[in-house]
N, CA and C atoms of all chains as a GROMACS GRO file, in nm:
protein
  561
    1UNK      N    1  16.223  -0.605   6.041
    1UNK     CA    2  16.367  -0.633   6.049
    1UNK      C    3  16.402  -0.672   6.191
    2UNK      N    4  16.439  -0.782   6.223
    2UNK     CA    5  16.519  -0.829   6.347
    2UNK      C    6  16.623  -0.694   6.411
    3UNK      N    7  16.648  -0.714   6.528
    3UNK     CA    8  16.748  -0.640   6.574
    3UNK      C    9  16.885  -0.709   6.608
    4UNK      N   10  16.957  -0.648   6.570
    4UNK     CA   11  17.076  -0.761   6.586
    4UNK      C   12  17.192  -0.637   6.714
    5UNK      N   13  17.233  -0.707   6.812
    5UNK     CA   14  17.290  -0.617   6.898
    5UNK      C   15  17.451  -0.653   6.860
    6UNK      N   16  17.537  -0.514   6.862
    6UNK     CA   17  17.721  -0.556   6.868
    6UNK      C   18  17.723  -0.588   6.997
    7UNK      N   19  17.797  -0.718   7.062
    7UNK     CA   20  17.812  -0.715   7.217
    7UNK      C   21  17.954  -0.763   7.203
    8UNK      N   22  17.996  -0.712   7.358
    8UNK     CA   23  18.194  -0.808   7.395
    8UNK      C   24  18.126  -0.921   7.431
    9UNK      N   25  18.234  -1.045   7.386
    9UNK     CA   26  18.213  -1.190   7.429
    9UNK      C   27  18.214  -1.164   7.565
   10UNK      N   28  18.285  -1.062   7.654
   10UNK     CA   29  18.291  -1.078   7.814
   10UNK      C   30  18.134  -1.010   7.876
   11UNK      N   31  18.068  -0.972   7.759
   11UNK     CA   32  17.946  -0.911   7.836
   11UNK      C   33  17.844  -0.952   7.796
   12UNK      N   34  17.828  -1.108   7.803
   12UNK     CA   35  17.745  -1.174   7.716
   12UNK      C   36  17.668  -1.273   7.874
   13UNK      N   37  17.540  -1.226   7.824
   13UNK     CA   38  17.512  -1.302   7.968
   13UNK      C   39  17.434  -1.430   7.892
   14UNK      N   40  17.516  -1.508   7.950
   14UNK     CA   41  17.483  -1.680   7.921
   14UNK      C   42  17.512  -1.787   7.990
   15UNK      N   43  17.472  -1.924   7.990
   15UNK     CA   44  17.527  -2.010   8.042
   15UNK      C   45  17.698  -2.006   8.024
   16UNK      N   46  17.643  -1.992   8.188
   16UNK     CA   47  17.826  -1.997   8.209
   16UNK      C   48  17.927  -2.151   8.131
   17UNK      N   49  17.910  -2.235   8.140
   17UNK     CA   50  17.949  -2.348   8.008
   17UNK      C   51  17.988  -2.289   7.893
   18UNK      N   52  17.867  -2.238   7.831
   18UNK     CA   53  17.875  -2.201   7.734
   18UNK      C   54  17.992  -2.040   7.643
   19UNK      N   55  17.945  -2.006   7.761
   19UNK     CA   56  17.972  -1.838   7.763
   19UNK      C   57  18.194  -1.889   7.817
   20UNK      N   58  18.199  -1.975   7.888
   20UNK     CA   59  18.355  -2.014   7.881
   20UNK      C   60  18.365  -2.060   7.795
   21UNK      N   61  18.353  -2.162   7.701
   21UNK     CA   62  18.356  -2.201   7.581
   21UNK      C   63  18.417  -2.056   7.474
   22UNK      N   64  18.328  -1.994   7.447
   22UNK     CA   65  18.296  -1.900   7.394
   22UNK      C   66  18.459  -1.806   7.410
   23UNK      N   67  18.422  -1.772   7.566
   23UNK     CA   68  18.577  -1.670   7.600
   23UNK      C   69  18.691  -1.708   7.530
   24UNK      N   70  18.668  -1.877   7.522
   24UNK     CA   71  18.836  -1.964   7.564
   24UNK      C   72  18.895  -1.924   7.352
   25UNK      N   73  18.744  -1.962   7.276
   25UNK     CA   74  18.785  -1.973   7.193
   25UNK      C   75  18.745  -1.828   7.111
   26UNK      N   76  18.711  -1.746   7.127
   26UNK     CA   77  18.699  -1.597   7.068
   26UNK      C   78  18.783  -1.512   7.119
   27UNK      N   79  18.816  -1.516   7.263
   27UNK     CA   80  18.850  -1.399   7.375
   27UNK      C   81  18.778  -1.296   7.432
   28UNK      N   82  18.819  -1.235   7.530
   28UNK     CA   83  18.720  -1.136   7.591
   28UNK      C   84  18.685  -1.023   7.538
   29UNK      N   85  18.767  -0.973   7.447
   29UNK     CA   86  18.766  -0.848   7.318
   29UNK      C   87  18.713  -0.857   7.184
   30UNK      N   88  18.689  -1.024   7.139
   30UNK     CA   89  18.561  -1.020   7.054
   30UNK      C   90  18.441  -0.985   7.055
   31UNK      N   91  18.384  -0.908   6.925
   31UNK     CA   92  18.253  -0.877   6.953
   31UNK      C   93  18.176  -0.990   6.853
   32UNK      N   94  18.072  -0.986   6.931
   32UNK     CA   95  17.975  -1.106   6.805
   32UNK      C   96  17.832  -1.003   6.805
   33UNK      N   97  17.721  -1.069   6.736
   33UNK     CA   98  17.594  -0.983   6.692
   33UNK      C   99  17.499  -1.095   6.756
   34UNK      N  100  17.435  -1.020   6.824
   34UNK     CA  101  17.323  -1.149   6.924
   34UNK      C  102  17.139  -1.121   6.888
   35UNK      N  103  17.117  -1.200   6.855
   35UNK     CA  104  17.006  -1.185   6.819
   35UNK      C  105  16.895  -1.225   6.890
   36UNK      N  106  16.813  -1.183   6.954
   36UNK     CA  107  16.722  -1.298   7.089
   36UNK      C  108  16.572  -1.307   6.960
   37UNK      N  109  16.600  -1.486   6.974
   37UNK     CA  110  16.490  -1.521   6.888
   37UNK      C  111  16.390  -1.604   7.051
   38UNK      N  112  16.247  -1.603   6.958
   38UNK     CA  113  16.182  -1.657   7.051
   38UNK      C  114  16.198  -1.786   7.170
   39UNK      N  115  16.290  -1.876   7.154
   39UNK     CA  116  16.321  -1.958   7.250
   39UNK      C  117  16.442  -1.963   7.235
   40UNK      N  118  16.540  -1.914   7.214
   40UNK     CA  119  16.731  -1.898   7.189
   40UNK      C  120  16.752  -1.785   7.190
   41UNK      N  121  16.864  -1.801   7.197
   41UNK     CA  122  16.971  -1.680   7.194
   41UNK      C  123  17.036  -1.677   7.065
   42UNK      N  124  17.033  -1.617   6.962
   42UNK     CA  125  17.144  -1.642   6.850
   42UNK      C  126  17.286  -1.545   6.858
   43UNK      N  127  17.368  -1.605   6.860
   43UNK     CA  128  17.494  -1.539   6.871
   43UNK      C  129  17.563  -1.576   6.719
   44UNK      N  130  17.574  -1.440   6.615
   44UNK     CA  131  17.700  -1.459   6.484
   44UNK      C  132  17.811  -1.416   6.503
   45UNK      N  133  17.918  -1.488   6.475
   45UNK     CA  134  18.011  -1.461   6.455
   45UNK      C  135  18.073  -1.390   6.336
   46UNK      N  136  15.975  -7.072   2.112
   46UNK     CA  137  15.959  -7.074   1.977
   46UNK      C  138  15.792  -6.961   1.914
   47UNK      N  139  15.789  -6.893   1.814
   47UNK     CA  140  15.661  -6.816   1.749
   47UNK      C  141  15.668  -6.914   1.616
   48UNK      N  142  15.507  -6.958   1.631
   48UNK     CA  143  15.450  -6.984   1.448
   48UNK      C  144  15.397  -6.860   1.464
   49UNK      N  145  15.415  -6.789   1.305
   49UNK     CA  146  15.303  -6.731   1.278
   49UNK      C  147  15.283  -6.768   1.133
   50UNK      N  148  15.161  -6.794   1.086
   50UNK     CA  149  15.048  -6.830   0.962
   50UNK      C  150  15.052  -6.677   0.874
   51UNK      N  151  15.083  -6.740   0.772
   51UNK     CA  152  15.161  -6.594   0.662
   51UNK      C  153  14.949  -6.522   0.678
   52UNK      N  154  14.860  -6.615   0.720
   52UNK     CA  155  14.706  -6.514   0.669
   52UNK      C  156  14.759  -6.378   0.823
   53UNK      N  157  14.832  -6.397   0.929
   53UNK     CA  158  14.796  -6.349   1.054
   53UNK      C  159  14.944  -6.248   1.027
   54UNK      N  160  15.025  -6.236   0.956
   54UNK     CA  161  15.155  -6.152   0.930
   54UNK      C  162  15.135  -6.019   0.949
   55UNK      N  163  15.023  -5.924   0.862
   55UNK     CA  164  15.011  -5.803   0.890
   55UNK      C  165  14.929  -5.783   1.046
   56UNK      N  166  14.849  -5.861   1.095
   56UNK     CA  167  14.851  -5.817   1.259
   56UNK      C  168  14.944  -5.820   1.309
   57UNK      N  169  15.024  -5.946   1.305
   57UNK     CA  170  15.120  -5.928   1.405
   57UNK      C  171  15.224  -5.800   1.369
   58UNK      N  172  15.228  -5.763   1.281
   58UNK     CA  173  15.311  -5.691   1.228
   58UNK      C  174  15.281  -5.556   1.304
   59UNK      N  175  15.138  -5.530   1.303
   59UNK     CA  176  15.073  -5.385   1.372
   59UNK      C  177  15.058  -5.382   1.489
   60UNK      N  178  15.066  -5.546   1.534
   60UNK     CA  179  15.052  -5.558   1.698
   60UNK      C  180  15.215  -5.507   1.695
   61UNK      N  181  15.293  -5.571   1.669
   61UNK     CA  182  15.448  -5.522   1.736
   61UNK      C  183  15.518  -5.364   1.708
   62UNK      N  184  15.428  -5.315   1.607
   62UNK     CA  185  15.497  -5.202   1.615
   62UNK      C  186  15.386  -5.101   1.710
   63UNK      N  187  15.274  -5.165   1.759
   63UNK     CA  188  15.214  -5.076   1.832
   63UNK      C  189  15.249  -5.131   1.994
   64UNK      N  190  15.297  -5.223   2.004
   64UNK     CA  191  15.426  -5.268   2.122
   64UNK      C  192  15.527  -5.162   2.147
   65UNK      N  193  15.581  -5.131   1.996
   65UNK     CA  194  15.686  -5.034   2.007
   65UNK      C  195  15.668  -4.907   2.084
   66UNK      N  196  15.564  -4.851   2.005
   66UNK     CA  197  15.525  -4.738   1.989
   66UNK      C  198  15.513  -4.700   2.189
   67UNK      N  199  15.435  -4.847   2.180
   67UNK     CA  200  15.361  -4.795   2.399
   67UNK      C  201  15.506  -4.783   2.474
   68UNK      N  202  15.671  -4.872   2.394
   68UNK     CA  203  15.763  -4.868   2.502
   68UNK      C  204  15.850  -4.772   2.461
   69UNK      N  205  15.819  -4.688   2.342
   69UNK     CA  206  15.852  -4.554   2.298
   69UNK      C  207  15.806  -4.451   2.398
   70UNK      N  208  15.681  -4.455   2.409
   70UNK     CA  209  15.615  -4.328   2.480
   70UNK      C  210  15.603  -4.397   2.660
   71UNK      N  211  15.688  -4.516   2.720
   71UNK     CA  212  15.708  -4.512   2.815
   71UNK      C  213  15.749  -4.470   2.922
   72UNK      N  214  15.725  -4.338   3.061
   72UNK     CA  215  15.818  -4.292   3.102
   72UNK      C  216  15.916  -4.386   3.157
   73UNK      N  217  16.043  -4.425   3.176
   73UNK     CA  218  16.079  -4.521   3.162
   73UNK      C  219  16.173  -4.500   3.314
   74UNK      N  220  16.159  -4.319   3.359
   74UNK     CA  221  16.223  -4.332   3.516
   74UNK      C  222  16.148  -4.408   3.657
   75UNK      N  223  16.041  -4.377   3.629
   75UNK     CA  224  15.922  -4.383   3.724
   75UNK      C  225  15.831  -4.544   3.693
   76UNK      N  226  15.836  -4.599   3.574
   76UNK     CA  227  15.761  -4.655   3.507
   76UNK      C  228  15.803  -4.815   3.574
   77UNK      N  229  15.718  -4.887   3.658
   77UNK     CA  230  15.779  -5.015   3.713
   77UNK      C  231  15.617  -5.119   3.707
   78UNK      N  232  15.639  -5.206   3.646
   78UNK     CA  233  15.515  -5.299   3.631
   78UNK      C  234  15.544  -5.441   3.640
   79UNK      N  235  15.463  -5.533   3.702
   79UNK     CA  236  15.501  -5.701   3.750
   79UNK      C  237  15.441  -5.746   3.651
   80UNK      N  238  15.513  -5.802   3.536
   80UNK     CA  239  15.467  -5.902   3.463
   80UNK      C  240  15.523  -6.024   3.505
   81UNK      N  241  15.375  -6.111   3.510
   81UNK     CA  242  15.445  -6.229   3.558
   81UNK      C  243  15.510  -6.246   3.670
   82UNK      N  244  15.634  -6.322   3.654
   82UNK     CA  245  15.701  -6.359   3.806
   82UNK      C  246  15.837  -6.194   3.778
   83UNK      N  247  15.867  -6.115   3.655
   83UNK     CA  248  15.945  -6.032   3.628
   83UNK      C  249  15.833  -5.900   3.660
   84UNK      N  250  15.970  -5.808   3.693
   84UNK     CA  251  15.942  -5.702   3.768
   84UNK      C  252  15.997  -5.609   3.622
   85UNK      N  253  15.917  -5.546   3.548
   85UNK     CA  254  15.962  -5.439   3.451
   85UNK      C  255  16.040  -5.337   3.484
   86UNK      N  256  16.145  -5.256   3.410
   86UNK     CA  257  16.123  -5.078   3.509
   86UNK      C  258  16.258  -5.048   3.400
   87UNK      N  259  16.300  -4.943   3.426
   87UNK     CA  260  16.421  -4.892   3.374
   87UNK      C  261  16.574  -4.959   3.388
   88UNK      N  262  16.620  -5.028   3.249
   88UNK     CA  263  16.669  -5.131   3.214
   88UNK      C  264  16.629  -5.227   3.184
   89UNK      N  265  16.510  -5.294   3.199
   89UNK     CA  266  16.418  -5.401   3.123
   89UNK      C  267  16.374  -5.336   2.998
   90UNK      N  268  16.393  -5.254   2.974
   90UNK     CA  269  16.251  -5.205   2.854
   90UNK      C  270  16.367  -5.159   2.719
   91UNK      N  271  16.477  -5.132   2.746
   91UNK     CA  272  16.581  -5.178   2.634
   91UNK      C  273  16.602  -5.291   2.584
   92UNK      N  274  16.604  -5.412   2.701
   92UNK     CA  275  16.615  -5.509   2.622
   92UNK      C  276  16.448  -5.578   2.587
   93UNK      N  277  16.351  -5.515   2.611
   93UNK     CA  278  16.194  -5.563   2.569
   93UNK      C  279  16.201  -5.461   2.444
   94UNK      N  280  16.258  -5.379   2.390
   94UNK     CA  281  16.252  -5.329   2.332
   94UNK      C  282  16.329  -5.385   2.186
   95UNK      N  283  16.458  -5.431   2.213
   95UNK     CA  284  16.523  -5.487   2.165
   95UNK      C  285  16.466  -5.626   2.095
   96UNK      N  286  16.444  -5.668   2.223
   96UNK     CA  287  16.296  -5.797   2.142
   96UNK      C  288  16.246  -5.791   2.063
   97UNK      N  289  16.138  -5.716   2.050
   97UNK     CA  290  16.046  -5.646   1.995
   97UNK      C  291  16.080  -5.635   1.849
   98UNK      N  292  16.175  -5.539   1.872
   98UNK     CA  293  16.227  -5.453   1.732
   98UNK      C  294  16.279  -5.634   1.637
   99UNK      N  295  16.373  -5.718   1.697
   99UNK     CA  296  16.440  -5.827   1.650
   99UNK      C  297  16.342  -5.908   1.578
  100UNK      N  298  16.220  -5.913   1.667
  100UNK     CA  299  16.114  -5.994   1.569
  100UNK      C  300  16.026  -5.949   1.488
  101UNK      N  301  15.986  -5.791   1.504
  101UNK     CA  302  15.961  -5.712   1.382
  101UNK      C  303  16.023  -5.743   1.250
  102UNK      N  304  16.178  -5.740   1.300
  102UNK     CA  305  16.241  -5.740   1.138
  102UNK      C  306  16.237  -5.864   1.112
  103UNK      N  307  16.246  -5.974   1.156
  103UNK     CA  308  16.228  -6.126   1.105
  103UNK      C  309  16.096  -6.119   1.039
  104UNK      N  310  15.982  -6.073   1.076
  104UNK     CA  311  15.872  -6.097   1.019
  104UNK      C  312  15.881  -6.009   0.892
  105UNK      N  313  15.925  -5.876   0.908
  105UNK     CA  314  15.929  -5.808   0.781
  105UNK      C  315  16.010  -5.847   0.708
  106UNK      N  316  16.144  -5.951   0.700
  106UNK     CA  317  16.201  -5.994   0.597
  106UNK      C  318  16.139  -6.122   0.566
  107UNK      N  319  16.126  -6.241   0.657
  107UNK     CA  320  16.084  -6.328   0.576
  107UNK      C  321  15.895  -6.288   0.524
  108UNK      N  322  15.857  -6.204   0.529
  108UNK     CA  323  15.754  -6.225   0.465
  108UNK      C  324  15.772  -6.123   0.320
  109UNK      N  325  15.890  -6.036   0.299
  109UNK     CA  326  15.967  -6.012   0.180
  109UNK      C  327  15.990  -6.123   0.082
  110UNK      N  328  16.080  -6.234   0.186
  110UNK     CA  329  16.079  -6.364   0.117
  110UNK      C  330  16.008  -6.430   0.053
  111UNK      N  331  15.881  -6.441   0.097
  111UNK     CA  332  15.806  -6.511   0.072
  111UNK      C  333  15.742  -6.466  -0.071
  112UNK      N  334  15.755  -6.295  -0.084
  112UNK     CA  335  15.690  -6.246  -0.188
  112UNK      C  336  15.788  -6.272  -0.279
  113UNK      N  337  15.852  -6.264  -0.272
  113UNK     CA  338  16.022  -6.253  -0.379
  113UNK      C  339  16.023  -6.424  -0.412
  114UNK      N  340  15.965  -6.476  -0.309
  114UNK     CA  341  15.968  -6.620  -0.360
  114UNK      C  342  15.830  -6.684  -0.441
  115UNK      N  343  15.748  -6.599  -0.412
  115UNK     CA  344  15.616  -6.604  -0.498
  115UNK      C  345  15.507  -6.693  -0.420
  116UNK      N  346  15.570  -6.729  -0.261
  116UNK     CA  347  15.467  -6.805  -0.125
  116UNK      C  348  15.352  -6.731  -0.129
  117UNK      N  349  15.239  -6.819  -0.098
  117UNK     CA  350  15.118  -6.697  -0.055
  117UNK      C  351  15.085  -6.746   0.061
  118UNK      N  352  15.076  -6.911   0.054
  118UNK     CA  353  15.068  -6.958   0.239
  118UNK      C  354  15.181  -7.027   0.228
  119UNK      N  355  15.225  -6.975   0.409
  119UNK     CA  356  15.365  -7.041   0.451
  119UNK      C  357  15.310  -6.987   0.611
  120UNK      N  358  15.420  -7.084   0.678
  120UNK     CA  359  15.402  -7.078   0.836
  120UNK      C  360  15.578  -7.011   0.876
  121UNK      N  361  15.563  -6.896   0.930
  121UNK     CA  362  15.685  -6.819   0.966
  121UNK      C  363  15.734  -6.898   1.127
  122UNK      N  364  15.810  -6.932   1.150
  122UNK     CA  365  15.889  -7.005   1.236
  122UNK      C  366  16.007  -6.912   1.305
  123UNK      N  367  15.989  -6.836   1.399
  123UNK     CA  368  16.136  -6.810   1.499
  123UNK      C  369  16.092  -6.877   1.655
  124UNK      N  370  16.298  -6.919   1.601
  124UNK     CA  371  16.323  -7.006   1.714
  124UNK      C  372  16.428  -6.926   1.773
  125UNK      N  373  16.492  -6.949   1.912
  125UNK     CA  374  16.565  -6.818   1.934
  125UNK      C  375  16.678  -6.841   1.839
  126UNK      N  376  16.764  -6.908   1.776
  126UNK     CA  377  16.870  -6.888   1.759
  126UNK      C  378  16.848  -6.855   1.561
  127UNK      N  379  16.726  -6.918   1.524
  127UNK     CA  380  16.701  -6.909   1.378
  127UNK      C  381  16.571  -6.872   1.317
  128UNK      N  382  16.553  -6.879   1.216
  128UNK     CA  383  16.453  -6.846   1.198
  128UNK      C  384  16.388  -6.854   1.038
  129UNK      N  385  16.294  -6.948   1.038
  129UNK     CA  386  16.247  -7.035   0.861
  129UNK      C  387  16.106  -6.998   0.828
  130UNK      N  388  16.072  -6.990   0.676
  130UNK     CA  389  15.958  -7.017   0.676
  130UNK      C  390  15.910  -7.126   0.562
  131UNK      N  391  15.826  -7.207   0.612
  131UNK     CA  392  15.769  -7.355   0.550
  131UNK      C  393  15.680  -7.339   0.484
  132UNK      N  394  15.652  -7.428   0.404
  132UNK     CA  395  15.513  -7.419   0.325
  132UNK      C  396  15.371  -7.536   0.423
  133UNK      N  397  15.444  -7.574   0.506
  133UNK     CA  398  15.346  -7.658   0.589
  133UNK      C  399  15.269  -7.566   0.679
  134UNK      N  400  15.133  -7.603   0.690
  134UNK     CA  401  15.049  -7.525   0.753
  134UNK      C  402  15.068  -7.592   0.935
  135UNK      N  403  15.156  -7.497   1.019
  135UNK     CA  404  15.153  -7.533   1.131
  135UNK      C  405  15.048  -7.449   1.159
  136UNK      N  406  15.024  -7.515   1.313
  136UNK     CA  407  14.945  -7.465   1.447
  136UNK      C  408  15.018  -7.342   1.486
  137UNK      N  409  14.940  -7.173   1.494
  137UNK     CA  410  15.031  -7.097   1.539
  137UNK      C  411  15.050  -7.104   1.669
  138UNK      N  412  15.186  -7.062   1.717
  138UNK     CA  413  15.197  -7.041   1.837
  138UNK      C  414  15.280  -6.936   1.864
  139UNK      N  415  15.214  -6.852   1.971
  139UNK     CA  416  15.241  -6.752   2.036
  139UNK      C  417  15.236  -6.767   2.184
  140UNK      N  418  15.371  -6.709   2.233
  140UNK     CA  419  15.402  -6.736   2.372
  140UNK      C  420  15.265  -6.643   2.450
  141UNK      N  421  15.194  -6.735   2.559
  141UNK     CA  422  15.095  -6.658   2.640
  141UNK      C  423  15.188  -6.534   2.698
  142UNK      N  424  15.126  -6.434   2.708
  142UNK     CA  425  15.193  -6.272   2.804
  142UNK      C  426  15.133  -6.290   2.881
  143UNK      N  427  15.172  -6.289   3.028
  143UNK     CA  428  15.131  -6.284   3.143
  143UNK      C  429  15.063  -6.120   3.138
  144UNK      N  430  14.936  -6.115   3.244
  144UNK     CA  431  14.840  -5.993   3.265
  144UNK      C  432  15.040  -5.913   3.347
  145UNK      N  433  15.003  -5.741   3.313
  145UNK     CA  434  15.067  -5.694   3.388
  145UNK      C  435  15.001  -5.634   3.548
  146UNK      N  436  15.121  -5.586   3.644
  146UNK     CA  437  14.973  -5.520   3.694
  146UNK      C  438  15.082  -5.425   3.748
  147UNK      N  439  15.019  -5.277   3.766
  147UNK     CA  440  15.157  -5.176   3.866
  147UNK      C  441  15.169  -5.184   3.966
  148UNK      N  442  15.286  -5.174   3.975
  148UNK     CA  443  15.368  -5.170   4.124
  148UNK      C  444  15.349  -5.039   4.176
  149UNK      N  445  15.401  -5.016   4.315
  149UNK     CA  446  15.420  -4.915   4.416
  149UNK      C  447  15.553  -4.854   4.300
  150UNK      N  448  15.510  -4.696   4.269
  150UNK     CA  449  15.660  -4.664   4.208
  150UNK      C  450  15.784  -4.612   4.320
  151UNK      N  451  15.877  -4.646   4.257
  151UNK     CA  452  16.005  -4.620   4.397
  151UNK      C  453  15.977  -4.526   4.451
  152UNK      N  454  16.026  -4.526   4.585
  152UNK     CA  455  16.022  -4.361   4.643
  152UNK      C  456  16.136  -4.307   4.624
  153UNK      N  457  16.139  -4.210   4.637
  153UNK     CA  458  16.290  -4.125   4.610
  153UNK      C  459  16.303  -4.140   4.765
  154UNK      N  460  16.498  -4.121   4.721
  154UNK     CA  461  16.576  -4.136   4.791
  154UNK      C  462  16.576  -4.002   4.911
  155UNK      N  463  16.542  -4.045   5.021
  155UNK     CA  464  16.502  -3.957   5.170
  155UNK      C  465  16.689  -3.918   5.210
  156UNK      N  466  16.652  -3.789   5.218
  156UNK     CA  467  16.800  -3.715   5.275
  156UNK      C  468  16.770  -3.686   5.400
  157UNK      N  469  16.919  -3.711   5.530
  157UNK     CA  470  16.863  -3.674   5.669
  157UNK      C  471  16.957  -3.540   5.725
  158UNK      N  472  16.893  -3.423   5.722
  158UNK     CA  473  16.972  -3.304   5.737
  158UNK      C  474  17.013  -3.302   5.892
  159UNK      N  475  17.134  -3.288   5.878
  159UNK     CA  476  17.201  -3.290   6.071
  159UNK      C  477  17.162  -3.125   6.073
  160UNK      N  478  17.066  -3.067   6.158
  160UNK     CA  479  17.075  -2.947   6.224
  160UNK      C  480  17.177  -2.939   6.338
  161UNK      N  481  17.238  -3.007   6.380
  161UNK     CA  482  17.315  -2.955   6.465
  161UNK      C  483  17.238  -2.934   6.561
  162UNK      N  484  17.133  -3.002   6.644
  162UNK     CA  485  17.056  -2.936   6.798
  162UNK      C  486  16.947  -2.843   6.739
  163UNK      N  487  16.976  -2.752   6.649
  163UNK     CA  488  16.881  -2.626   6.634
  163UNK      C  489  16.749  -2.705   6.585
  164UNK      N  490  16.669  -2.614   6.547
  164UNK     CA  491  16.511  -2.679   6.570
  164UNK      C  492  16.476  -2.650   6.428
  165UNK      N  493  16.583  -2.570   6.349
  165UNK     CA  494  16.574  -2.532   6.243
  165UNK      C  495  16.650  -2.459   6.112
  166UNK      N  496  16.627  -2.415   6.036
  166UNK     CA  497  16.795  -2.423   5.938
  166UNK      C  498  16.748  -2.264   5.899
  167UNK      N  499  16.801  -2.218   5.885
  167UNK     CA  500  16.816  -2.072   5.822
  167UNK      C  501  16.918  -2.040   5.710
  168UNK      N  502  16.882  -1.965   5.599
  168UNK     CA  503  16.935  -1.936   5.492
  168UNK      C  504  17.071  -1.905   5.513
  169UNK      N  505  17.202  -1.916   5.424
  169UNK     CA  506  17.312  -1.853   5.431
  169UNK      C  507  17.380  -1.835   5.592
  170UNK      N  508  17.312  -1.908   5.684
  170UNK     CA  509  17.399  -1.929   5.832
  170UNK      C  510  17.397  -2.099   5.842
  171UNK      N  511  17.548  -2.120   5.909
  171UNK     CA  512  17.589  -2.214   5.930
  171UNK      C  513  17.577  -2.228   6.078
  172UNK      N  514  17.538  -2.313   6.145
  172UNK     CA  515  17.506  -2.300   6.316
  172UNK      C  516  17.489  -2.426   6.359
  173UNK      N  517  17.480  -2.413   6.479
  173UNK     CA  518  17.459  -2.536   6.588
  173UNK      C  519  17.411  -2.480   6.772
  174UNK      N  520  17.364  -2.546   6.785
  174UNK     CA  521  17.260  -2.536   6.924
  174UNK      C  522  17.314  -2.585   7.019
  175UNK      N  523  17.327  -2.552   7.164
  175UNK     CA  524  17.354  -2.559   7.276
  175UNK      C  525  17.307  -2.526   7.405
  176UNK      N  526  17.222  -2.580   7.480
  176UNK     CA  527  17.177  -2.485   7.657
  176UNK      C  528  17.086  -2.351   7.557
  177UNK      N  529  17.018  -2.362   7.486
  177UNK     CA  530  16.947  -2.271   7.426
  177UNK      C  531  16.979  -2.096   7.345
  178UNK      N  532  17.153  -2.157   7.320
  178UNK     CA  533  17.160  -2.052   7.273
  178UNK      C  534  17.216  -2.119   7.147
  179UNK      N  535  17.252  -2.035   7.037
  179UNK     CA  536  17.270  -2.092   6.867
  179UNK      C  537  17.410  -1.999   6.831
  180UNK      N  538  17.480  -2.094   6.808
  180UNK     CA  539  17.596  -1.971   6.771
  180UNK      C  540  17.602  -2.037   6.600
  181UNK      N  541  17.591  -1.907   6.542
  181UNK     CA  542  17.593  -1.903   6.398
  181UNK      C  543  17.727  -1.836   6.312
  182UNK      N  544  17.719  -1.883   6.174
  182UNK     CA  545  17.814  -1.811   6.065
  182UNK      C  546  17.744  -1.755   5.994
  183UNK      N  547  17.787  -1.677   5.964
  183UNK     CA  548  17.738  -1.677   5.773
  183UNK      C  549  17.803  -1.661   5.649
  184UNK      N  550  17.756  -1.766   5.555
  184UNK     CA  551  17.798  -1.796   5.501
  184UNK      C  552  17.847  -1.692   5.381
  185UNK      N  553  17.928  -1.638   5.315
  185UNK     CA  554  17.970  -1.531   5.257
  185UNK      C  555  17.866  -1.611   5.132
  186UNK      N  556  17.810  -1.469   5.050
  186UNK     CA  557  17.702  -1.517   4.922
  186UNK      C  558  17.776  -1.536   4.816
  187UNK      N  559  17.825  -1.648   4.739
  187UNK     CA  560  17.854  -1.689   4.612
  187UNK      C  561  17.822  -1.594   4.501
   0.00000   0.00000   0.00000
């Protein structure tokens, strides 16, 4: 079974691009489920 | 135009319904062959079929005729629009059939899936790729 982590969108360490993206359109109090696959990052919403 | 010679009636008769029979048991999705300068395939073989069947029954009625008329030799004559039979002994003629030969069968139709960047598709998530990270949905299960 994969591990899937609860994280805050503000404690998400990523490309900063990306990771503003992210803030602008979730906010800093969303949580998403991040999954680290072998060459990505998977982030669900 | 077909002569056929009332001695040659029951071949042709077994040749065309064993015509039938091969565009009966034709698969007729997949099934594409070059006769001649014509390209066979699905929609040709209704109306080769149609053929077929049209001069079957000409031969099986006028050679009814012929019995009902008490002929024993007669030369059966279809022309496209009519069709007689004489008591004169013609020359038969039968249109030459070009050899067939098969074609390449179609390929099916190639679908091009947009992944969205990702390198790959996963069940029941909807996603797209960016700077190496994947932000996904999922899709609620039907």
């Amino acid at each position: 079974m994969k591990s899937l982590r609860k994280v805050r969108v503000s404690s998400l360490n990523l490309d900063k691009e990306v990771k503003d993206i992210l803030l602008k359109v979730l906010g800093e109090s969303e949580t998403v489920y991040i999954e680290i696959l072998s060459d990505r990052i998977r982030i669900i919403l | 135009m077909i002569i056929i010679n009332s001695k040659n009636i029951f071949n042709t008769l077994r040749a065309l319904r064993e015509a039938q029979r091969a565009l009966d048991s034709t698969p007729i999705v997949w099934a594409r062959r070059q006769v001649g300068q014509y390209i066979v395939q699905l929609g040709t073989l209704g109306h080769l079929y149609n053929a077929v069947n049209e001069i079957l029954e000409i031969v099986v009625a006028a050679s009814n005729m012929a019995d009902n008329l008490g002929i024993k030799e007669y030369s059966l004559v279809i022309e496209p629009s009519r069709a007689y039979i004489t008591l004169e002994q013609l020359p038969e003629v039968v249109p030459p059939l070009p050899r067939s030969s098969p074609l390449e069968p179609l390929r099916e139709p190639t679908a091009q899936i947009n992944n969205f960047n990702c390198p790959d598709t996963t069940p029941d998530l909807v996603k797209f790729c960016i700077k190496g990270v994947e932000i996904a949905y999922y899709l609620g299960k039907r």
